[in-house]
C-alpha positions as CSV (number, residue, x, y, z in Angstrom):
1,X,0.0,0.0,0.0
2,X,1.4,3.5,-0.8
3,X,1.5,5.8,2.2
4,X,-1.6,8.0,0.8
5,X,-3.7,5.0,1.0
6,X,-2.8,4.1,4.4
7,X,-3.6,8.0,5.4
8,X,-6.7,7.6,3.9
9,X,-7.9,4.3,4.7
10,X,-7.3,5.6,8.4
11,X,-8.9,9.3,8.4
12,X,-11.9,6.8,6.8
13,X,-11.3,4.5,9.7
14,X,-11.3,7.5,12.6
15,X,-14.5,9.1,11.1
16,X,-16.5,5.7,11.1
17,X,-16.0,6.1,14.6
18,X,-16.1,9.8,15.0
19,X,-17.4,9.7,18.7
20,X,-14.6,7.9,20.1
21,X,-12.1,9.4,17.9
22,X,-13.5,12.6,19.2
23,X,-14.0,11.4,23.1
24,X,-10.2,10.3,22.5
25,X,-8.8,13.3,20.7
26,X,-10.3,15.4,23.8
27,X,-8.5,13.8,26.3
28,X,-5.4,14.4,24.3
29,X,-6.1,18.1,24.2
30,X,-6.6,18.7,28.1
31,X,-3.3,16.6,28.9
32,X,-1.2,18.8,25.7
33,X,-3.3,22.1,27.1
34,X,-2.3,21.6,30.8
35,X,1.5,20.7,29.9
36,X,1.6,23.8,27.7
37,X,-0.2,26.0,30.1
38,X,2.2,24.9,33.2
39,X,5.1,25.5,31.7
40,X,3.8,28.7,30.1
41,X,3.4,30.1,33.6
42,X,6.9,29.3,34.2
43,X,8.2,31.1,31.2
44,X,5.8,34.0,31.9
45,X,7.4,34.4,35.5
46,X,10.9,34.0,33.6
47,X,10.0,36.5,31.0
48,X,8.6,38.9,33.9
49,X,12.1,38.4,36.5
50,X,14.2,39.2,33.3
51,X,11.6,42.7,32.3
52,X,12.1,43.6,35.9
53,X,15.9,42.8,36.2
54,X,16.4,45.2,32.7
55,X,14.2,47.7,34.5
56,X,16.2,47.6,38.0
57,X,20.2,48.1,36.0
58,X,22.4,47.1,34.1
59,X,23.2,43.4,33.8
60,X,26.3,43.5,33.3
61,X,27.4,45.8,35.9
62,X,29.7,44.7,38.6
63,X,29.8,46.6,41.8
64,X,33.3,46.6,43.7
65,X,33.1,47.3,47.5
66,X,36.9,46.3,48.5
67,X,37.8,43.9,50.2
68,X,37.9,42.7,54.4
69,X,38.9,46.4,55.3
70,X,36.7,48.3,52.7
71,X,39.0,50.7,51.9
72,X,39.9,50.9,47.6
73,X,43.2,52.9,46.4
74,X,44.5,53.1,43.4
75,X,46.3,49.8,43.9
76,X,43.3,48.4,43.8
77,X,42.1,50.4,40.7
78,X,44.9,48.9,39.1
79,X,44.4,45.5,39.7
80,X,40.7,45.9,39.0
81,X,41.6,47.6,35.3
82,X,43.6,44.8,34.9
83,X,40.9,41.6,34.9
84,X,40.5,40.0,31.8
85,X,37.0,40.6,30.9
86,X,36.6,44.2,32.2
87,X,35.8,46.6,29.4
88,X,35.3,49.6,31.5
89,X,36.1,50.4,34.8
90,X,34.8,53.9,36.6
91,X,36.0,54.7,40.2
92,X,33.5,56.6,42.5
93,X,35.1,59.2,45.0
94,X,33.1,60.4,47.5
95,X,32.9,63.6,49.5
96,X,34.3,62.7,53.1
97,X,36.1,64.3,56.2
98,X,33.8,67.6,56.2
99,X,30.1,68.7,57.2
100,X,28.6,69.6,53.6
101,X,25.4,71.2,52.1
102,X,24.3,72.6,48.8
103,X,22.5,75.6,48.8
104,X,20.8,77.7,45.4
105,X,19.5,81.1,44.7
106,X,21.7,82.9,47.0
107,X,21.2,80.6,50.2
108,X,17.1,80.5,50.1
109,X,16.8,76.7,48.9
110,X,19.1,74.7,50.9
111,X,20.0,71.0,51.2
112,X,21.4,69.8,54.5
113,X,23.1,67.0,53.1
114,X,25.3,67.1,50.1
115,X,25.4,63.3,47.7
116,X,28.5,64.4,45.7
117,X,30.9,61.6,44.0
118,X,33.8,62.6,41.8
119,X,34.5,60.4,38.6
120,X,36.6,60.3,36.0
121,X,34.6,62.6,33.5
122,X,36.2,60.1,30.0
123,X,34.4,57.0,31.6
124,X,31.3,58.7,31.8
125,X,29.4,57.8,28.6
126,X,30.9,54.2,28.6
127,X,29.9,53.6,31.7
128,X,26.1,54.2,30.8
129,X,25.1,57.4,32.4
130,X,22.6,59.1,30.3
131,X,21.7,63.0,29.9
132,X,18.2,63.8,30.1
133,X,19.3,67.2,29.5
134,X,22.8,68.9,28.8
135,X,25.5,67.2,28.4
136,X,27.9,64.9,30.1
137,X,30.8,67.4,29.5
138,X,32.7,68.4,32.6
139,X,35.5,70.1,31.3
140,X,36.0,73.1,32.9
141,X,35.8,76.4,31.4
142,X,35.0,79.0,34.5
143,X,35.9,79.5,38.1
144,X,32.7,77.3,39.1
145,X,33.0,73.5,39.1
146,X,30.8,71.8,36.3
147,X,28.6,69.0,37.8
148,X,25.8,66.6,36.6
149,X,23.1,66.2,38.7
150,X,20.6,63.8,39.7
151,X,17.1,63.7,37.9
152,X,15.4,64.1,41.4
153,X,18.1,66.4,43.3
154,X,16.1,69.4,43.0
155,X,13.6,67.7,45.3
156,X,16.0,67.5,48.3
157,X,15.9,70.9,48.8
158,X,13.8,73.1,51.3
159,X,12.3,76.7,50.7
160,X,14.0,78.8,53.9
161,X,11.2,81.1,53.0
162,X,8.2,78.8,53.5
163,X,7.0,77.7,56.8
164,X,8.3,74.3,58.3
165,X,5.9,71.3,56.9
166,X,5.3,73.3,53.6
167,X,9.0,74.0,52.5
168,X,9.6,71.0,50.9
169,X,8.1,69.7,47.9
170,X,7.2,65.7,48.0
171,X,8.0,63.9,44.7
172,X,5.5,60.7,45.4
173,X,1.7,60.9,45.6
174,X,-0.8,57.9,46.5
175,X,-2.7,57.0,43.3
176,X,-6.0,55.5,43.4
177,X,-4.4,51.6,44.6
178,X,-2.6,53.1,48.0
179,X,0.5,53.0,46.0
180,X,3.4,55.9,45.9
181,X,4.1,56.8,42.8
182,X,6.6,59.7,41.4
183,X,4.2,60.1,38.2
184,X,2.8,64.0,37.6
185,X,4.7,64.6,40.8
186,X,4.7,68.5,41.1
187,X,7.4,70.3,39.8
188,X,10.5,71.3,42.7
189,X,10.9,75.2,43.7
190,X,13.5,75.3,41.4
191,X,15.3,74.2,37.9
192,X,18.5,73.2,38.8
193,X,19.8,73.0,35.1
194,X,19.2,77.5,35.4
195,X,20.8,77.6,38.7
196,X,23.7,77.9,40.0
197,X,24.3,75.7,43.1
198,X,27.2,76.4,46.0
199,X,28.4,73.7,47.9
200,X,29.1,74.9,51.3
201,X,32.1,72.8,53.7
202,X,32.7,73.3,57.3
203,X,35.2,71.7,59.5
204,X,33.5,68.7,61.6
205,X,36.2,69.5,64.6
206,X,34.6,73.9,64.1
207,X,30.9,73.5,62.7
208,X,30.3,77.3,63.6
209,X,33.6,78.6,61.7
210,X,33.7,80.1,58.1
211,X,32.3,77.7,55.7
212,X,34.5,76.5,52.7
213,X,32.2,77.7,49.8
214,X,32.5,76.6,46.3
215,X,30.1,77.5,42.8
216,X,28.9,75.2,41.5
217,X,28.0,74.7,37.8
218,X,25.1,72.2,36.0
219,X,25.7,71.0,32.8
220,X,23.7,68.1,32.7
221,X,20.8,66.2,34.4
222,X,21.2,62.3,35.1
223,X,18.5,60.1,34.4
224,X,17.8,57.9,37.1
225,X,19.9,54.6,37.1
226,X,20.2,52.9,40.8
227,X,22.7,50.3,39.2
228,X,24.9,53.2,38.7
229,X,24.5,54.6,42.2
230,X,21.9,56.7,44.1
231,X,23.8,60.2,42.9
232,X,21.9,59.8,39.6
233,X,19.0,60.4,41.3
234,X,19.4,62.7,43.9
235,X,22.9,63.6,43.7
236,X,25.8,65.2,41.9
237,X,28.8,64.2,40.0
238,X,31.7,66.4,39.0
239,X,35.0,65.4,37.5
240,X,37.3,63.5,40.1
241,X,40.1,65.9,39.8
242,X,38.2,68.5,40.9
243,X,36.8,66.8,43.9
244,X,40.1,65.7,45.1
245,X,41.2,69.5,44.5
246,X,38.0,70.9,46.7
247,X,38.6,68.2,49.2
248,X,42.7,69.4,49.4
249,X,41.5,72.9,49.8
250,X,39.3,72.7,52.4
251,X,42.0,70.7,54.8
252,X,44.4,73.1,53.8
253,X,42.4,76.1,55.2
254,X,40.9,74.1,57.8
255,X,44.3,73.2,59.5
256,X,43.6,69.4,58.9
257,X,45.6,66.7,57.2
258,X,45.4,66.6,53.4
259,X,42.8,63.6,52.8
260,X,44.0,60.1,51.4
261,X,42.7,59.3,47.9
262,X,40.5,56.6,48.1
263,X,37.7,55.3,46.6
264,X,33.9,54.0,47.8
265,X,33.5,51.9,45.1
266,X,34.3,50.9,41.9
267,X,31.8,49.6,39.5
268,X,33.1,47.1,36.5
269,X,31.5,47.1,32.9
270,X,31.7,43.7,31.1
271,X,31.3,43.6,27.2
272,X,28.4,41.2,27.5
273,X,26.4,39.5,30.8
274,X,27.3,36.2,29.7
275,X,31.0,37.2,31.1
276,X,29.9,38.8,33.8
277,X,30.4,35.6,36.7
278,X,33.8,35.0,35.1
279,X,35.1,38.5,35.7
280,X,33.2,38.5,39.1
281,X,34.7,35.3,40.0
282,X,37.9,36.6,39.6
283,X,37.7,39.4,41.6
284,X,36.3,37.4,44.5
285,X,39.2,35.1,43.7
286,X,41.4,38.3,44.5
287,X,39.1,39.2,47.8
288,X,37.1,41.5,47.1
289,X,33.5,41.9,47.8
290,X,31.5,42.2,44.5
291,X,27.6,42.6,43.9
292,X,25.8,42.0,40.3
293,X,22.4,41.8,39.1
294,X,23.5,38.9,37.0
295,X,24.0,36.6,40.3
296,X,20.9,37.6,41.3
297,X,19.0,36.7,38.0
298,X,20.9,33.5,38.1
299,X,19.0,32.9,41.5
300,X,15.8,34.0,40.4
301,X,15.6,31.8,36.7
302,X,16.9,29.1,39.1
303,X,13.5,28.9,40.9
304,X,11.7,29.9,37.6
305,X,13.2,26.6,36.4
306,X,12.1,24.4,39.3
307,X,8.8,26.1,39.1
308,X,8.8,25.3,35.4
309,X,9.6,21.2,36.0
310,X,6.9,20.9,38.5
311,X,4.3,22.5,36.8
312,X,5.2,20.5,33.6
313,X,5.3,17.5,35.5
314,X,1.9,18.0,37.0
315,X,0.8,18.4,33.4
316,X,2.6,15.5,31.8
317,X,0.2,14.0,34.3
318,X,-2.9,14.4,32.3
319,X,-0.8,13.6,29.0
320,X,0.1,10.4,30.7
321,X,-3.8,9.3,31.0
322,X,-4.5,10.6,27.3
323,X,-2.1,8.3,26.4
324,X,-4.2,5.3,28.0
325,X,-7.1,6.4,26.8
326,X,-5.7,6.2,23.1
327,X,-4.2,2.9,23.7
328,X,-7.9,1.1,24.8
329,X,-9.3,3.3,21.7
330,X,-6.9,1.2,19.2
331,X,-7.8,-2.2,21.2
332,X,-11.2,-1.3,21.2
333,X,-10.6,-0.6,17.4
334,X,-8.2,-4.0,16.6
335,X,-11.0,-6.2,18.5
336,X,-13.8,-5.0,16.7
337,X,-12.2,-5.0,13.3
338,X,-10.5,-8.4,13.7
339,X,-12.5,-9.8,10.3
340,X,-11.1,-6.4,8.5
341,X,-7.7,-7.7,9.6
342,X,-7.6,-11.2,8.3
343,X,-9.6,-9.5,5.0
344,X,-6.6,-7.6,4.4
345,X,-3.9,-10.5,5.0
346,X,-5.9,-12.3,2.9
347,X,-5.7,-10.3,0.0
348,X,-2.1,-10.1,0.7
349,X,-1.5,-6.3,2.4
350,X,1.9,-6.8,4.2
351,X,2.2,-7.3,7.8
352,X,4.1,-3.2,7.7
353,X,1.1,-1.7,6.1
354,X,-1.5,-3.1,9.0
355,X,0.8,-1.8,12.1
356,X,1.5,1.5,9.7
357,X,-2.2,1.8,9.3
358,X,-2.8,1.1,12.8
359,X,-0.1,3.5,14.1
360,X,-1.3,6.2,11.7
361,X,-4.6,6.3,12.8
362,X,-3.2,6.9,16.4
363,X,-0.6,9.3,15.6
364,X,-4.0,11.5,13.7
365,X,-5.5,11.5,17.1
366,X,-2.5,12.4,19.1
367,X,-1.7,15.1,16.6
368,X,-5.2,16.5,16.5
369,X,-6.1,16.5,19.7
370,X,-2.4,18.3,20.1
371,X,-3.0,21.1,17.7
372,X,-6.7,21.6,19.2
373,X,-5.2,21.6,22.9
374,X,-2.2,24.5,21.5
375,X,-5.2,26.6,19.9
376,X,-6.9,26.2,23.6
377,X,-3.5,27.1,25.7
378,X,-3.2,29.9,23.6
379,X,-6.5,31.2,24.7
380,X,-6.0,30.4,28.2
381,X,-2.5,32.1,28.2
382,X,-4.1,35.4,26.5
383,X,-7.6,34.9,29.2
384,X,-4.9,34.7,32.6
385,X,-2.8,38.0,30.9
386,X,-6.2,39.7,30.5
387,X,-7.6,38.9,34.2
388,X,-4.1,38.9,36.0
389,X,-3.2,42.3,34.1
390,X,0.2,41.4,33.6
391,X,2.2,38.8,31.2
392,X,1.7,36.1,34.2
393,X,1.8,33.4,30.6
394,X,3.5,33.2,27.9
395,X,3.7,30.7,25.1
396,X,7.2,31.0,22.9
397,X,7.2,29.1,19.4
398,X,9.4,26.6,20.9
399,X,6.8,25.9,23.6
400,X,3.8,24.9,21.1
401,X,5.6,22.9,19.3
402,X,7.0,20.8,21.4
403,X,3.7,20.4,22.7
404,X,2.6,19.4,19.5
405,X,5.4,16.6,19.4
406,X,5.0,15.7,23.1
407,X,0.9,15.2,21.4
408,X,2.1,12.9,18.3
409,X,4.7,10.8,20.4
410,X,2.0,9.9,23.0
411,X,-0.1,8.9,20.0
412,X,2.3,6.9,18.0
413,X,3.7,5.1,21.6
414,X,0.3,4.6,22.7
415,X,-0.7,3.3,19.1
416,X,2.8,1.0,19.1
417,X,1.3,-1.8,21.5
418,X,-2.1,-2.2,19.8
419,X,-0.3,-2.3,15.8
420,X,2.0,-4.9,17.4
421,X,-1.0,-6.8,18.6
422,X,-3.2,-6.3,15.7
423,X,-0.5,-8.2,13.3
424,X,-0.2,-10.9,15.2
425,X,-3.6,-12.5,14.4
426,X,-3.5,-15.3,12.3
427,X,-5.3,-14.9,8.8
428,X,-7.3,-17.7,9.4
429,X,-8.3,-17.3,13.0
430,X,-9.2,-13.7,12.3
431,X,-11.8,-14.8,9.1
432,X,-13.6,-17.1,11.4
433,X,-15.1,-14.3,13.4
């Protein structure tokens, strides 16, 4: 028999029974739907850790925090330029040994604290800081200092002018769910990209002698990026040269020993995430403390992964009794049409074409009821997005088809025992019934 006759000899064979083929096919589509659907909600909680990880920083970012003692000098910079794998490295410098505020508009808004970190100003753009206005140009072409600052640092400062309780102007609102949010937040008392800042520094051992006053000059406003450090949003950033120059400066008129250069951190740009545990590895291997949003994906699709085999494996479950159900179908179907067999012997159909026959018809049902139960997953997956109001499913290509194949191999298997039987009747045995 050529293998269009068997495949139509056995779609004739299925609809002469078209209840039970469809009874059958059913049961084939709940066990593929619930395999598909499980481990769709696995991928869908994948798919949402890795949205929320590209949301939270840059993955492959590497954050350098020294090692046992904490403290980072340019030793260490050194040895940290130096690790095969690290594209770019940027050092962080940070304003210590002195009381500090920033103050605008001639002292009336004033910040009690002062977030500034010097960097080197060529390691900016690779890095990944990003302007949402001005540049990131410090070079420096007046008497004040050029700084970036941070997208939200105009909110950290107080109206001296305005009663206490109403001088400061509060970025986050509650919206309708009880939630904070920062969105249509009001706008702060002042543009800091139009004014010019002056950071004030007093000696901690004298806080009521004269302040150390510098100008300061935007350039630039940082979009918020917490991977990069908490100065890009409520911060400022000027060249490290310049920092280490104001910090020098103030001991010097202060009467206090000329600060050491070191560093708070060091944060390590790798040309792709994939290298990122090497180079982090290595670092560790040299003792110092590291932290990276890749380890802590690797954690998360860890348990996405478990989640994944268990809820396949509850689904596999239903597969498993779709499988039995096809294999008493085709017994059901050999016992009835034992005459049919010995017919067909007797004519002289080879013993292949009866188990082909048999296994095709099985291998229809599995691959029906397969491509009916990927139609229905998909409409579940798009229902529990639509109700849960986020991606909690998701169904890649590779996904539905290898439920689709999981479908036609339980056929075929299931079909395999019940072929193998149905050749084994004798001609003659078979004609006598």
């Amino acid at each position: 028999m050529k293998p269009s006759d068997i495949l139509s000899l056995a779609i004739h064979n299925l609809r002469q029974r078209l209840s039970r083929t469809i009874l059958t096919a059913i049961g084939v589509m709940i066990g593929c739907t619930s395999i598909v659907v499980m481990v769709s909600i696995g991928v869908g909680l994948t798919k949402s850790t890795e949205e929320m990880m590209a949301g939270m920083g840059d993955l492959t970012l590497i954050q350098v925090m020294g090692k046992a003692d904490g403290i980072l000098q340019d030793s260490d910079l050194r040895t940290i330029q130096e690790t095969p794998g690290a594209k770019t490295v940027i050092a962080k410098q940070s304003l210590s040994d002195f009381m500090s505020g920033i103050t605008a508009s001639n002292g009336r808004y004033q910040s009690g604290w002062a977030n500034v970190v010097g960097v080197d100003r060529n390691e900016l753009e690779a890095a990944g800081y990003k302007p949402l206005m001005g540049s990131l140009n410090l070079s420096r072409t007046s008497s004040a200092v050029p700084v970036l600052v941070g997208q939200y640092s105009a909110y950290s400062f107080r109206d001296t002018a305005r009663p206490e309780g109403e001088d400061m102007v509060d970025r986050y609102s509650m919206d309708e769910s009880g939630n904070f949010t920062a969105e249509n937040a009001p706008a702060p008392w002042f543009d800091p990209m139009n004014t010019e800042l002056t950071l004030s520094l007093s000696n901690p051992m004298d806080p009521e002698g004269e302040p150390y006053e510098v100008q300061l000059r935007p350039v630039g406003m940082l979009e918020e990026n917490y991977s990069l450090g908490y100065e890009t949003s409520e911060g400022i950033i000027m060249d490290q040269k310049a920092l280490q120059e104001i910090m020098e400066e103030a001991s010097r008129r202060f009467g206090m020993t000329s600060p050491s250069k070191t560093y708070s951190e060091i944060d390590v740009k790798t040309a792709d995430m994939e290298e990122v545990p090497d180079v982090e590895a290595s670092l560790k291997t040299a003792g110092y403390m590291t932290n990276s949003y890749k380890s802590l994906r690797e954690s998360m699709d860890e348990q996405a992964r478990t989640i994944q085999l268990v809820l396949g494996g509850l689904g596999a479950i239903s597969l498993l009794v779709a499988a039995i159900g096809i294999t008493n179908t085709m017994i059901m179907s050999i016992t009835e049409r034992t005459r049919e067999i010995g017919i067909m012997k007797a004519l002289g159909c080879r013993t292949r074409d009866i188990r082909l026959l048999f296994l095709t018809e099985s291998g229809l049902i599995g691959f029906l009821g397969g491509a009916a139960g990927i139609v229905l997953s998909y409409l579940i997956s798009f229902g529990m997005n639509q109700v849960a109001g986020m991606q909690l499913s998701a169904i890649p290509w590779w996904l539905a088809l290898l439920g689709m194949g999981f479908s036609l191999a339980i056929g075929l298997a299931s079909g395999f025992f019940p072929a193998a039987r149905a050749v084994k009747i004798p001609a003659v045995t078979a004609l006598r019934q």
